[in-house]
N, C-alpha and C positions, 0 to 999 in steps of 0.2 A: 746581550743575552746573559741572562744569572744562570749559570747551569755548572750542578755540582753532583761530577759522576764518579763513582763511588762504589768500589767491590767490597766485599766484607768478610772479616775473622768468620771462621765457620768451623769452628770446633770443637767438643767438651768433653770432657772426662767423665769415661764411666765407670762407674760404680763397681768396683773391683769384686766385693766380697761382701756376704751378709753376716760372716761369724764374729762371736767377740775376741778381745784378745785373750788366747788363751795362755799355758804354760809349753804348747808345742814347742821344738825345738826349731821349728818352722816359724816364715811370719808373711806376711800381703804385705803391699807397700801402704795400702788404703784400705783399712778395713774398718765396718761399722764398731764402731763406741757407744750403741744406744741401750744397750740390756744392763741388767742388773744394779741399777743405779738407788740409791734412798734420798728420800725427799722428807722436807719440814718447813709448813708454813709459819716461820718464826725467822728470831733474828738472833747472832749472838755471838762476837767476835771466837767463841770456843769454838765454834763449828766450824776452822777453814783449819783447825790441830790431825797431825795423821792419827792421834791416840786418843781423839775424842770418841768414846762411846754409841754408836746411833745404829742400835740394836732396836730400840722401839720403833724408828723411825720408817716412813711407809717405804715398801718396794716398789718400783715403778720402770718401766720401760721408756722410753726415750722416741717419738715426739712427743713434748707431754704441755699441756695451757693448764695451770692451775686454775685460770680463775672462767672458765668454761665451763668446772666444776660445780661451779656455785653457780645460785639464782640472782638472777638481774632484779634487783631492790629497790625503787623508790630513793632509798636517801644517799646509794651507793655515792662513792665522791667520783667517780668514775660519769657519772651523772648522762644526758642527753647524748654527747658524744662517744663517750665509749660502754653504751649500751646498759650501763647500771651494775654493769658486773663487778664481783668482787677483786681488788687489786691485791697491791703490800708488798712484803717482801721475805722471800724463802731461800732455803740453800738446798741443793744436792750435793750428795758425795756419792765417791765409786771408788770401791777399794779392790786394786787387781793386782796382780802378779808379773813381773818383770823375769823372763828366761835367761839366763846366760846367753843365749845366741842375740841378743839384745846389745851383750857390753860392745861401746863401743860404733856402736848404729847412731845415726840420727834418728831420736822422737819426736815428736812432735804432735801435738794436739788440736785438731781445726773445730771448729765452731762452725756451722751454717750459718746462724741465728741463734740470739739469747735476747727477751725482750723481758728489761733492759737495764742498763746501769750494771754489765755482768764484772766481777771479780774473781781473776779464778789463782786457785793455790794449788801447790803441789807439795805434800809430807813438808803441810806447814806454811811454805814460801809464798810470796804471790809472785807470781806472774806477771800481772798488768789485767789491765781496765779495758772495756768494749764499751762506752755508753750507747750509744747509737745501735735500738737493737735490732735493725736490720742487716748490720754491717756482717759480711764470713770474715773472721779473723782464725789468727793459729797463735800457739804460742811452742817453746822450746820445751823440751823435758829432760832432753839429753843430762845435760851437767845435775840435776837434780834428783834423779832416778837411784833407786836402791836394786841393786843386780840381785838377782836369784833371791827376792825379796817382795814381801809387800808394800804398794803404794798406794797413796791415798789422793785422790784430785778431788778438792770442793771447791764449787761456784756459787757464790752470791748474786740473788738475782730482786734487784731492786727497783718494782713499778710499784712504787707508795707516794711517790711525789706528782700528786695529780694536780690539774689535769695537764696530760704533755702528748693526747695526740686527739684530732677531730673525728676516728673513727675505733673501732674496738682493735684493740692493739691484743689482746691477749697477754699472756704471764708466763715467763719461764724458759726452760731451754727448751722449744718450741719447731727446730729445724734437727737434722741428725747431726750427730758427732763422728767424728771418724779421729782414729789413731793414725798415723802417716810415719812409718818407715822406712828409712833410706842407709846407705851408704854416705858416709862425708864427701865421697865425690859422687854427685846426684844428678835430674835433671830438675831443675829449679819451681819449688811451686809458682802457677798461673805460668813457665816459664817453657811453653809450646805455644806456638804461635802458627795459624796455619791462615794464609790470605789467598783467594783465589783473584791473581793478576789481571789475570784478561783471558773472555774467550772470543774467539776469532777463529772465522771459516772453521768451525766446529773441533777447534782443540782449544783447550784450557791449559794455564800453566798457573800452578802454585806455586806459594811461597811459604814455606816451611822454616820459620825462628827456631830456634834450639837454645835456650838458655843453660849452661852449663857450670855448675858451681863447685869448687875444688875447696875442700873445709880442709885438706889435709897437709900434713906440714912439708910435703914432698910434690914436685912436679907431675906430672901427669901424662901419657897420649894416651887418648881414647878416639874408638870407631864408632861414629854416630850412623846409625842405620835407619832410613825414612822408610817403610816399607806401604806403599798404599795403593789399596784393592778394594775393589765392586765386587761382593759377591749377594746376589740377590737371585731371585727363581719371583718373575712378577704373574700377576693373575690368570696370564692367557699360558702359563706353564714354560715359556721361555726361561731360561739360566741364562744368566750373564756372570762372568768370572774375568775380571783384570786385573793383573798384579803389578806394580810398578817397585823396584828397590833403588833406593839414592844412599850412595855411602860415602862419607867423609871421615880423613882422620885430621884430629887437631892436637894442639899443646896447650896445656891448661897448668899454668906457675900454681905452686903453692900459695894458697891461704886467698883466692881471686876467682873470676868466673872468666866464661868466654860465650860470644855471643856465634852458634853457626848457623847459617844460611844454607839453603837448599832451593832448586827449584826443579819442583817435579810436573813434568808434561804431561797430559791426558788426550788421546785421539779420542775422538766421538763423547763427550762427556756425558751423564748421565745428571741432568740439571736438576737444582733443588727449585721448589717452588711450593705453595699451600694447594698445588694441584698432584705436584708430583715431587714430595719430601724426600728427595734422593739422598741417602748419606755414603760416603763412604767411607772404609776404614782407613783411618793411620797411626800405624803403630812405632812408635819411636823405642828403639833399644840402644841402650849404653854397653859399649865393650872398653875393657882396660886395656893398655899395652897395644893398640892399632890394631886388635881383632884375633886376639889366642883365643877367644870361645868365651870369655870370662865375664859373661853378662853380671851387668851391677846394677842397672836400673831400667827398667822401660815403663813407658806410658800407653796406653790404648786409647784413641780420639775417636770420633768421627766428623766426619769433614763434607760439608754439601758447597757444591762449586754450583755460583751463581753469582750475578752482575744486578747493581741497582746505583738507577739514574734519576735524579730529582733535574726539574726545571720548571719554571714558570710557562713557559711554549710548551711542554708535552707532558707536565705530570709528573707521578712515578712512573718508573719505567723497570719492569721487572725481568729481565732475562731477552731483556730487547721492546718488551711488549705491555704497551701503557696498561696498569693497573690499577683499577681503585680500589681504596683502604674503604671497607666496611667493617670499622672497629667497634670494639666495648672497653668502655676502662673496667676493670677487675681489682678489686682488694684484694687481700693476702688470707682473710681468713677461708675456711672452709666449714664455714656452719657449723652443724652440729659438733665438730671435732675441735670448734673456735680458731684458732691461728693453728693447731699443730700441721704440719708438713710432709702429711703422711704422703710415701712417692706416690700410691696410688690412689691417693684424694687429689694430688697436682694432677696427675693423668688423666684422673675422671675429669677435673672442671676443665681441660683443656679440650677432652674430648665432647664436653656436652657444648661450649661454646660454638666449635666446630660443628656438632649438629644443627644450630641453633642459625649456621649460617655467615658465623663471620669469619673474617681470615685475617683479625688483627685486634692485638688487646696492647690494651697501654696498663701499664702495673702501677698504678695509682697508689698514692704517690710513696712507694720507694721500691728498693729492690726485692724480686721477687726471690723463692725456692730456686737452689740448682732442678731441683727433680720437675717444677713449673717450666723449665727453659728446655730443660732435654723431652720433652712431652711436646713443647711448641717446634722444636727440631724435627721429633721424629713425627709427629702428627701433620705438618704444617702451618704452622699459626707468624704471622706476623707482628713481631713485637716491639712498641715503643718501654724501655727498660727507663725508669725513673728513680732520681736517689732523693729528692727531699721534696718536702711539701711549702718548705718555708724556708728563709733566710736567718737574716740579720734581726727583722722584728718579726715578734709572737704574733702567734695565731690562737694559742689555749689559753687562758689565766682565768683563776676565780679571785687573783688576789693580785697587787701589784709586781710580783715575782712568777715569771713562766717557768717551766719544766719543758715545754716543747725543743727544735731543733733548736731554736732560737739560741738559747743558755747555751750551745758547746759549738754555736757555727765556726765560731773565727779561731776556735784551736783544734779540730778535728772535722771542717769540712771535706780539706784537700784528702786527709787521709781515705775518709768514706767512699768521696767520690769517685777516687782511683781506685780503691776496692774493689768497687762494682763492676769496672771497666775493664780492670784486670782478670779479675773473676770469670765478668760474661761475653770479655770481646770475642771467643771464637764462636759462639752460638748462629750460626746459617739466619733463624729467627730474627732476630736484631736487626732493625734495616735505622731506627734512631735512640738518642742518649736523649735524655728530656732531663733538664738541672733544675726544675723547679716548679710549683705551681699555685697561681696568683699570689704570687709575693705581695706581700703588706706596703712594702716600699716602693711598690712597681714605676710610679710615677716619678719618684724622684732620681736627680743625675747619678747619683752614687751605686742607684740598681742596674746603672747600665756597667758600669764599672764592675761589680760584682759577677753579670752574667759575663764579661770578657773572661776574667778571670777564672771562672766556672770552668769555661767553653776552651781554653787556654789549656786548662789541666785534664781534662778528657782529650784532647789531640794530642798531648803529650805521649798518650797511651795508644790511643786508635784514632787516625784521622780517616777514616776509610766511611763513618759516618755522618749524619749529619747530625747538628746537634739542636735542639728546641727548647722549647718550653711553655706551658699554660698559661697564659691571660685572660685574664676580662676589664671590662671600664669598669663593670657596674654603675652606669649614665654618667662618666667622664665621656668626654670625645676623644674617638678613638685615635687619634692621629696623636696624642700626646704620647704614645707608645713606639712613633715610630724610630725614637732613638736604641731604645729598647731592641724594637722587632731584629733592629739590623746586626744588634749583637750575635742575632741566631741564624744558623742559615734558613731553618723553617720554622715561619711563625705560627706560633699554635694558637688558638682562636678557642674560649670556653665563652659559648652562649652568646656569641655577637656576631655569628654569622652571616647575619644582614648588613655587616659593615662591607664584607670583604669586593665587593662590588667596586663602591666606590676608591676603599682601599686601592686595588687595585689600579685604576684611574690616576691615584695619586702615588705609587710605587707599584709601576709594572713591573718590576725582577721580584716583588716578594714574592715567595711560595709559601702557600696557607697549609694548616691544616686544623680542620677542627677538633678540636683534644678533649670537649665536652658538649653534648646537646642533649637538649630536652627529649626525653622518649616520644612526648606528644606530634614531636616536630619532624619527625622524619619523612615526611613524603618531599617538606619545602627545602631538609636539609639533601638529600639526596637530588633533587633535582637542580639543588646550585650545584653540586657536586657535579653533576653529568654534565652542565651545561659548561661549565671552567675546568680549564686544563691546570690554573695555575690555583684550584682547588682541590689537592692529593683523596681527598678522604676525611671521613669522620667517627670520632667512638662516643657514641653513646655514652652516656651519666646515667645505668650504667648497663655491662652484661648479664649482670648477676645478681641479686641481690646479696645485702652481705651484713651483719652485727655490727651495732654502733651507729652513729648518725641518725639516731632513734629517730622514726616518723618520715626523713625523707620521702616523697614517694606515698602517702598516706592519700587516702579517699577517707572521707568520713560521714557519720550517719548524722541526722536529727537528735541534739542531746550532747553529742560529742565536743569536745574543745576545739574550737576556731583556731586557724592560723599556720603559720609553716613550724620545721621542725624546730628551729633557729630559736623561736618566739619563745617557748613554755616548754615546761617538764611535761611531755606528752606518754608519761609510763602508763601505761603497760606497753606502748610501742619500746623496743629494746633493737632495733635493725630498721633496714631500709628497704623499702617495697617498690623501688626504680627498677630494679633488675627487666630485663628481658625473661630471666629465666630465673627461679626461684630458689628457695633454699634445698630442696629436694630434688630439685631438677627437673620438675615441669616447666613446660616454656609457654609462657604467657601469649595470648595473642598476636600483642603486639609485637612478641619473638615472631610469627611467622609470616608478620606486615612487614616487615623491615627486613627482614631475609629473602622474601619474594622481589621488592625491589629491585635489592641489589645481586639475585641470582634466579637462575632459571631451572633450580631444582624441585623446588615448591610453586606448583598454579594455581591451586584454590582450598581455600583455608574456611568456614566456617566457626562464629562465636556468636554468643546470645550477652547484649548489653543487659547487666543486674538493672532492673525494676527497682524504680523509687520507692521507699516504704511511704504508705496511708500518712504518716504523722509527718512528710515533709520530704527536704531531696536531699540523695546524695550528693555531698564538694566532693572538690580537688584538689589539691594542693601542686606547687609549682613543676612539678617532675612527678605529676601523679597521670597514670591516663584512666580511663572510667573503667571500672570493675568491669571484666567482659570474661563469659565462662565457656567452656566447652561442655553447652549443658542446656537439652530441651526438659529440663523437671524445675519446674515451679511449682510449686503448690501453693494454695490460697490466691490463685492469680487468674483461674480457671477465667474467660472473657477479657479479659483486661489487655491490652494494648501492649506490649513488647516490641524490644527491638532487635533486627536477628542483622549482625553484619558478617558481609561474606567479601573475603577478598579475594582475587583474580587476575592471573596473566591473560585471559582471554579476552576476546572484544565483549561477550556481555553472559551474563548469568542466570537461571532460571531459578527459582527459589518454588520447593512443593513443601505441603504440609499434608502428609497422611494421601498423598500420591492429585491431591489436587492442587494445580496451578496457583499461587500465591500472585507472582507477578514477575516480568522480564526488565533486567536494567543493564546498561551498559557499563564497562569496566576496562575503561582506557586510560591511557593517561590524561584525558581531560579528567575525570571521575576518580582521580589518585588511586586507580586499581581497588577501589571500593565503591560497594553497594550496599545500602542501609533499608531493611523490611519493616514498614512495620505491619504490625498485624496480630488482633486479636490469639491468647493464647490457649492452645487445645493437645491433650498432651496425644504423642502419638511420635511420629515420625518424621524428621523434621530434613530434607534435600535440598541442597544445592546442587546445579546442575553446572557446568561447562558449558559456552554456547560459542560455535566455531562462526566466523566470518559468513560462512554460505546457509549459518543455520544449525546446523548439524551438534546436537547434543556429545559432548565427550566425556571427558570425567565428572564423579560426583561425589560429594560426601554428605552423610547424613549425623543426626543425633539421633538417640533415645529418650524416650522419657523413662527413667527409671524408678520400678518398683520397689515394696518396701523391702529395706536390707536383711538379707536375708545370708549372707555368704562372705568368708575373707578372702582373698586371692592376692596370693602373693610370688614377684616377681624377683630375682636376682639378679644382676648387672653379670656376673658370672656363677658357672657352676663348681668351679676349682680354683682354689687359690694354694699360695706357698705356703709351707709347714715356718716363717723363716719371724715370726713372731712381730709382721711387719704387715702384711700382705691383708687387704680391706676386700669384703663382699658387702654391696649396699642392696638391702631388698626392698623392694616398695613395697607397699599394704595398700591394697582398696579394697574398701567394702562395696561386696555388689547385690545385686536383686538378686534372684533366682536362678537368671537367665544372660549372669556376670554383667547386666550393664551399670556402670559405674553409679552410686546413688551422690549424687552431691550435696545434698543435705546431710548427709551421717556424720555425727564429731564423737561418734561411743570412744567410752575411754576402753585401751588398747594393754593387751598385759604383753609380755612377752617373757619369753623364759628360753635359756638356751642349757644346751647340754654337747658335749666334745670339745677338742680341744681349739678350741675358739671364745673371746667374750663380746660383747657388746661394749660399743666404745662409746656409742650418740645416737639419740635418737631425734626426730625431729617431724614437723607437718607444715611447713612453710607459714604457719602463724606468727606473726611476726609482734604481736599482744597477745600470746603465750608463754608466761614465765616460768613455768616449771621446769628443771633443770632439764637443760640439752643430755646430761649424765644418767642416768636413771633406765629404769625396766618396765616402763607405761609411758604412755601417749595417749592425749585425747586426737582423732583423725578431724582432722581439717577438710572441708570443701571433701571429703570421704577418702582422703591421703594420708599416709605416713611414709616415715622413713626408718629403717632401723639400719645401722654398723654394725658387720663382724670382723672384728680381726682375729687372725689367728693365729694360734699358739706355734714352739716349736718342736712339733709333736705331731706325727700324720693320722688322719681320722678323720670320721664322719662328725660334722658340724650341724647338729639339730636345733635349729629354729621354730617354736611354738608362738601362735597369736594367737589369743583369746580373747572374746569380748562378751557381758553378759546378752545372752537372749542368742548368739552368733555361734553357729559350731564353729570349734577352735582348726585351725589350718598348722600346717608342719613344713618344712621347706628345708632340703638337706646341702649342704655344702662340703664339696670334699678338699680337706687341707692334706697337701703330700709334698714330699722334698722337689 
């Protein structure tokens, strides 16, 4: 029996504070660094000087993509894979003020994310190097700081050496920054550690790391205080309130750390899981002297206690109880906003996945946002966390010489990789580390050595997971992997799901999982999945659609260029149309075929297959499925043959049009929970019905046909956001008939105009051969959609959003920003 059981880090830091650093005589340990910063897309060793000049230079707030900015071009060198967008290389500076209640503190300045190639200086000096721009690094400030003075931090940020990644990478300091204040005797950054041991006959016991670091030139005793409590108030109006305190006092030598241990017990625990994302709090406080009162440092976590079990015989096994992974791999950008990291863009995509039905994303391929990991914490989402795409040999080149991971593996992989692990190991989310995907080398012995090594330096850090990685043959056989496979303890399977049968046959202990499948294929990948135990789950390729990998996922018309995205410069395609769920967060079809499978939230879903145009038919391309719309309005189609597919938990379906019987079909799983109509097209009103076992009609959903546009109607994701110059309201735009039914044919171009203290940060329409900058104050509407961003100022007020469109009375939608 292969069986590797395995509890997990479950915990993360929150976000202390949204102000900048000021002149207070006060400070936060952890507070945002993202305001008032100047940018220039140029280069110029003068610009890292504290006395250099850069008064013309633009103002900018912080998450910021420069090259999001710009239109996706044709001759961009950035080219096929990373969407045509503009690259190069710019600097920031931020010139702040340092207090007196400063002398003598530990500084220190952390990075999220800087993509890539970052250098950062401080009044002059540099610092050090980040290449790898997914990595959260920090650097020191302390010794080079001017007390009751100003200082000057500027980053160089260098993505000109293209091409170095296969999908859009974005430009710049891209995640937030935070300032980090401490005492010389502190508790150590990533250096809390919170593991839930075991529960058993319904009590839990943690184990609580305390990294403890003594910078000062005198010995030490300090009171390490665990303090950790459930206080939650859940839907049915019940409170629950437990406090637990664990206190320890230690000795800590000058100029050294100490490592303390704690283990805190929980009767009845309150379990984490993507059904019921429990966290609870733990707060770590530092006292000097064994407990005079004299707090010097604390941390606030939160911490979800749960159990997970991989084996070949019974699966995942999640808090006791076999669970299957119904994944989506996710890239890093966020559409319209491109790579930036805005927390509540990580929140949104975390939460539309979660609508969309799944309970697991793998972060393709590298490490994702903190504020994407605390989203999947507190929403529940199950996450494979991944640090690279490639090894030792390239994957990008237009020339003999790559830029990708490749150029800096073998002198900064270990550091990346434990970054990541260090970073993300207490996140509840996390159930594996994944060190790579379709390595170039895959086949040869020296890659099995590399994934030891990989796999080696992650257990270093947390062995409480398991660790993986992404394969394919692409028509080798697959068994030449199995030297490979055994480096891991679960093998992840891109696109050869059909081996794992035999696979299996030939190494019973492996545990599979699939790490990439075709959208098309989800009925066949789901049912190996349900029928095998020692088949965990699978994520889609992909959840989301996402910039770059221009064309992936394309259908195309009569006229259009032949071929996959791989093949040709397929511009105006600039992104990837595999998603389940789109750039504006409509969810495709196929999002609620593939959600209905694997959940019993969604029973019947109704879409109308796009009609072949007169001059010939629509293709597909490899990870494309057939245009299918939430949409009875054709026009010029009037008699013509259509095809309406309806899919269904129930035994069988009834299909009316304008309240007369169409026809009755079954919808089991012989019929992969789909039924396909065809039938002459008459506009009107278009039912699916529900049909129970005995007969008995139950739920139904219908279409529209919809009239000419006549109206805009616009919807807000919320109606209040934070005053805290941070904080995203996303509205959609549909244009409707008369009588608000959505018209799907309207593409009017879209003005928009806002007024209070809020701006517009992206706009978008999920057209993915739409180049007009994502930046801008118009939109042409897609399929009868938009999208518009506000973010807002810091400043409390009413946030007025105007849409106009000619021939379309203009609509207004207010948003309130307040502290």
């Amino acid at each position: 029996m292969n069986k590797i059981i395995l509890v997990l880090f479950t915990a993360f830091l929150i976000n202390s504070s949204y102000e900048t650093f000021s002149k207070e005589e006060t400070y936060n340990r952890k507070q945002r660094f993202n305001f008032d910063w100047k940018f220039k897309l140029d280069d110029s060793e003068e610009f890292s000087q504290a006395n250099f000049n850069d008064e013309d230079w633009r103002n900018l707030n912080l998450p910021h993509d420069w090259s999001i900015e710009g239109k996706p071009e044709k001759d961009n060198v950035s080219g096929v894979d990373g969407g045509f967008f503009p690259t190069g290389t710019a600097w920031y500076r931020k010139t702040f003020h340092v207090s007196k209640a400063l002398k003598n503190k530990k500084v220190s300045i952390y990075f999220e994310g800087v993509y890539m190639n970052a250098k950062v200086f401080i009044n002059g000096k540099r610092l050090g190097d980040q290449p790898y721009g997914y990595t959260s690094f920090s650097f020191d400030l302390s010794s080079y700081l001017n007390i009751d003075a100003e200082n000057t931090i500027a980053v160089r940020v260098d993505n000109s050496q293209q091409k170095n990644s296969r999908w859009y990478t974005g430009s710049g300091i891209y995640r937030n920054v935070w300032l980090m204040v401490t005492e010389p005797l502190r508790i150590e950054q990533w250096g809390v550690t919170a593991v839930t041991k075991s529960v058993v006959d319904n009590v839990a016991e943690v184990a609580v790391k305390t990294i403890i670091k003594n910078e000062t030139n005198e010995d030490k005793v300090v009171l390490v205080e665990a303090d950790f409590l459930f206080n939650k108030t859940f839907k049915n109006g019940k409170r629950i309130y437990q406090s637990i305190l664990k206190e320890e006092v230690v000795s800590i030598k000058a100029k050294s750390q100490v490592e303390v241990n704690q283990i805190i017990t929980i009767q009845n625990p309150y379990l984490w899981s993507p059904v019921h994302p429990n966290l609870y709090d733990l707060n770590i406080n530092l006292y000097e002297n064994g407990g005079d009162n004299t707090k010097i440092d604390s941390l606030s976590l939160s911490h979800g206690i749960r159990t997970i079990e991989f084996s070949s015989e019974d699966g995942f096994v999640l808090n006791g109880k076999k669970t299957l992974i119904n994944g989506g791999c996710v890239h890093h950008d966020n559409g319209a906003l491109g790579a930036a990291a805005y927390d509540r863009a990580e929140v949104r995509k975390v939460a539309l996945m979660k609508a969309a039905g799944f309970n697991a994303l793998r972060t393709s391929h590298n490490p994702p946002s903190e504020a994407f990991l605390n989203a999947c914490d507190s929403l529940g989402m199950l996450v494979v966390d991944e640090a690279f795409d490639g090894w030792r040999e390239m994957k990008t080149t237009i020339s003999p010489i790559t830029h990708d991971y490749a150029s800096i593996f073998d002198k900064w992989w270990k550091h990346d990789l434990q970054a990541m692990v260090k970073r993300d190991k207490n996140h509840p989310s996390i159930i594996m580390w994944s060190i790579g995907n379709e390595i170039i080398e895959r086949t040869k012995p020296e890659a099995v050595e590399t994934a030891k090594m990989l796999s080696d330096a992650v257990k270093e850090i947390d062995a409480t997971r398991p660790v993986t990685s992404a394969m394919t043959s692409w028509g080798q056989g697959w068994d030449i992997f199995d030297p490979l496979m055994a480096a891991h303890d679960v093998a992840g399977y891109n696109y050869q799901l059909q081996h794992a049968e035999n696979d299996h046959e030939r190494v019973p202990s492996r545990i599979i999982v699939n790490t990439e499948s075709y959208p098309k294929n989800a009925f066949f990948i789901w049912n190996l999945v349900n029928k095998n135990n020692y088949i965990i789950g699978d994520f889609v390729w992909t959840a989301m659609d996402y910039l770059g990998e221009s064309g992936i996922g394309r259908y195309y018309y009569p006229g259009e260029p032949d071929g996959e995205h791989w093949q040709a410069n397929l511009y105006p395609w600039h992104g990837a149309y595999c998603g389940d769920v789109d750039l504006i967060g409509w969810r495709k079809p196929i999002s609620h075929y593939r959600s209905m499978l694997y959940n019993d939230t969604e029973m019947l879903y109704m879409a109308v297959k796009e009609p072949n145009p007169e001059n010939g038919e629509i293709k597909t391309t490899s990870w494309a499925v057939w245009p299918t719309w939430e949409s009875w309005t054709w026009p010029n189609h009037e008699g013509k043959l259509i095809d309406v597919e309806v899919y269904s938990k129930y035994p069988k379906v009834r299909l009316y049009l304008n309240d007369q019987l169409v026809g009755e079909k079954s919808t089991t799983v012989a019929q992969e929970f789909k039924a396909t109509f065809k039938l002459p097209y008459k506009p009107g009103i278009l039912k699916a019905v529900a049909v129970s076992k005995t007969g008995k009609e139950k739920e139904s959903t219908i279409l529209k046909t919809a009239e000419a546009a006549s109206k805009i109607k616009l919807t807000a994701d919320r109606k209040a956001i934070r005053a805290n110059g941070q904080d995203l309201a996303y509205i959609t735009v549909e244009i409707t008939d008369e009588n608000g039914v959505l018209n799907p044919t309207a593409a009017n171009k879209l003005d928009f105009l806002i007024s209070g203290p809020g701006e517009i940060i992206g706009v978008d329409n999920a057209d993915l051969k739409d180049t007009n900058s994502y930046y801008s104050n118009t939109r042409n509407a897609w399929h009868g959609r938009a999208l518009v961003i506000v973010k807002s100022g810091r400043k409390e007020g009413n946030i007025q959003l105007e849409v106009s469109s000619e021939g379309i009375v203009a609509e207004t939608i207010n948003i309130l920003s307040k502290y």
